[in-house]
C-alpha positions in Angstrom: -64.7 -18.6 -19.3 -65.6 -16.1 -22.6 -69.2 -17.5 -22.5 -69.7 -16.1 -18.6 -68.4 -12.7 -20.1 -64.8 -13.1 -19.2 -62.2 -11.0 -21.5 -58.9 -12.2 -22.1 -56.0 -10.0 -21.6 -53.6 -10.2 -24.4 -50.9 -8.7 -23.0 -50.8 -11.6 -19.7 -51.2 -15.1 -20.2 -53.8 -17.4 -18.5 -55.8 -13.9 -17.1 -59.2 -12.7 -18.0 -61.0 -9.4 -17.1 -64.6 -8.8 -16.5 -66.2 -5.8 -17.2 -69.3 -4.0 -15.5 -72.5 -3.1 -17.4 -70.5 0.5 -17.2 -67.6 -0.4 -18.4 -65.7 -0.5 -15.8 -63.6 -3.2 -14.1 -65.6 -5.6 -12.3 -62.9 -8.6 -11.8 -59.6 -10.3 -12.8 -59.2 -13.7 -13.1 -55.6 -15.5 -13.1 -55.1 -19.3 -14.0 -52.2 -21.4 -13.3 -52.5 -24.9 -14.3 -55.3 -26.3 -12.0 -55.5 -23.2 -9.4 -57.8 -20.3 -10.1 -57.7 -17.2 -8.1 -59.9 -13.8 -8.7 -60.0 -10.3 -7.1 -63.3 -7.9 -7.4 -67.1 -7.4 -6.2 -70.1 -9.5 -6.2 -70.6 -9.6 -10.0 -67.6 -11.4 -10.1 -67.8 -13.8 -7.5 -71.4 -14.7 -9.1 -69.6 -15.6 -12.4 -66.8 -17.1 -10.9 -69.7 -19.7 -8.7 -70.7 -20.1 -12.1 -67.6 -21.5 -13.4 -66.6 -23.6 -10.4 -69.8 -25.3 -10.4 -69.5 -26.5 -14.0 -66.5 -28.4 -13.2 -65.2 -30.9 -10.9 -63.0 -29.7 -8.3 -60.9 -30.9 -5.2 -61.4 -28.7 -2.0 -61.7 -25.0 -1.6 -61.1 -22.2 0.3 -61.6 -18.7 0.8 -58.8 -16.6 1.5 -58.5 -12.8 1.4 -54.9 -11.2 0.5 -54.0 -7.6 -0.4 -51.4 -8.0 -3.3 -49.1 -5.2 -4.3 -46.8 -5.9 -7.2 -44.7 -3.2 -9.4 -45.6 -3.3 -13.1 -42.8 -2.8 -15.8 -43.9 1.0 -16.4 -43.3 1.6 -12.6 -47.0 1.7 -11.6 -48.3 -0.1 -9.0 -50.7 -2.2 -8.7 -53.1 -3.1 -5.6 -55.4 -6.1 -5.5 -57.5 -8.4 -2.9 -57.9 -12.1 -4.2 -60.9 -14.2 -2.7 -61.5 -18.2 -3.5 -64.8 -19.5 -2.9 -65.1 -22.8 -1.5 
C-alpha cells in the first residue's frame, strides 16, 4: 500500500491516508483482516483499482454509506465509504 502513495496513520491501526499533489486529503483507507473499505475522490479510487488488482480477491461490491462517528476530542467526523467491485 506505501508503494501506491498510501501513508500510514500512527495514531489508528490498519488505516492509511492519501494525500493530494496539494497536500490535502485525497482518501482513507481502513483494513480489517481480509475487508478493505475507503472513502474519497477519483485519485483514490484509481489507487485503490490499483491495489485490488494486484491481489486475488473473492467478490466485490460497491456500496456508498455516510458514516458519522464522535472522536475522543469531541469532534466529529463525516465520511462516505465506496468498494469497487
Amino acid at each position: 500500500m506505501k508503494e501506491e502513495g498510501l501513508t500510514v496513520i500512527p495514531f489508528k491501526n490498519a488505516s492509511y491516508s492519501l494525500s493530494a499533489e496539494d497536500g490535502s486529503l485525497a482518501g482513507l483507507v481502513a483494513v480489517h483482516v481480509d475487508d478493505l473499505i475507503w472513502t474519497g475522490g477519483e485519485q483514490i479510487e484509481n489507487v485503490m483499482k490499483k491495489i485490488c488488482d494486484m491481489y486475488k480477491s473473492g467478490s466485490w461490491r460497491r456500496t456508498t454509506s455516510a458514516i458519522v462517528e464522535e472522536t475522543p476530542d469531541m469532534t466529529s467526523m463525516a465520511s462516505t465509504s465506496t468498494v469497487i467491485p
